[in-house]
N, C-alpha and C positions, 0 to 999 in steps of 0.2 A: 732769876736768870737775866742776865744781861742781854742789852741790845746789841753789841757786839759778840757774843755766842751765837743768838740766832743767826744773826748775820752771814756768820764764819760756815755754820753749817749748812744754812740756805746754798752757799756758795759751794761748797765740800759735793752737797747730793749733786748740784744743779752740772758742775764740773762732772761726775761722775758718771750722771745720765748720756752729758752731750758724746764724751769719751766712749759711752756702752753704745749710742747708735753709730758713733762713725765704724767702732771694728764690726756691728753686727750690719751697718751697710756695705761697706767694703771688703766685706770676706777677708778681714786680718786673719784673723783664724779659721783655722780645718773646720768644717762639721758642725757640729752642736758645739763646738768649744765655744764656738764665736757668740755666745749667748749669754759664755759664763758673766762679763764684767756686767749687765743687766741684769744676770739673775743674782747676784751677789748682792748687789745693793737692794733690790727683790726681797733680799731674804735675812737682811739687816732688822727690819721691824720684828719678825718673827723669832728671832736670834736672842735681841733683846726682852725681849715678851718670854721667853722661856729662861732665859740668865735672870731675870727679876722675878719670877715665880718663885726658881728656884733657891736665889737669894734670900726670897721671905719666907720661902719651907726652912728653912735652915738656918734665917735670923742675922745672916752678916751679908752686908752690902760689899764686902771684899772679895767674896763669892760669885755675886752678882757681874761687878766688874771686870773680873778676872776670866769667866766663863763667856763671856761678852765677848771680850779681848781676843778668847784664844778661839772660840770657835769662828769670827772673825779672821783671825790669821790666820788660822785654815780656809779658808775660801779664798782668802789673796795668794796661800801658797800654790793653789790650783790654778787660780789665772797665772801666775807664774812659771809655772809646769806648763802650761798650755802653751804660753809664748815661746819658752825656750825648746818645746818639741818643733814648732813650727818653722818650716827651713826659712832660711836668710833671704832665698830669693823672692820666696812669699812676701815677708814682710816689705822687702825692698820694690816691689813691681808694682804694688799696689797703692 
């Protein structure tokens, strides 16, 4: 693994984290949503730990990455859903 992978990714979570405290300090989002962009990245270790279990039940790393991927995309589609339920003025006042 290269030193610019690590890098990219240090940088990727480190972005991700600052992003998950300003919406969960500023009440960008309603409710428990406002928790989602923290608990997503939260639940990326565990995501992969079971995509690579499952990958080596099964013997293809195609499996592995692709289950990665999608259950991944599913959790960005819920922050997504979150954001666009959430009215405009919300977003904008805050």
């Amino acid at each position: 693994m290269g030193a610019s992978y690590v890098i990219l990714t240090v940088g990727i979570v480190a972005s991700l984290v600052a992003l998950g405290i300003v919406i969960a300090k500023n009440r960008v989002l309603r409710g428990r949503w406002r928790w989602l962009p923290l608990g997503l990245l939260a639940a990326q270790f565990p995501i992969f730990i079971v995509a690579g279990a499952i990958g080596d039940g099964i013997g293809s790393e195609n499996i592995t990455d692709g289950l990665g991927l999608a259950l991944t995309g599913v959790g960005w589609t819920l922050l997504g859903y979150a954001i666009a339920r959430t009215p405009r003025n919300t977003l904008a006042t805050r």
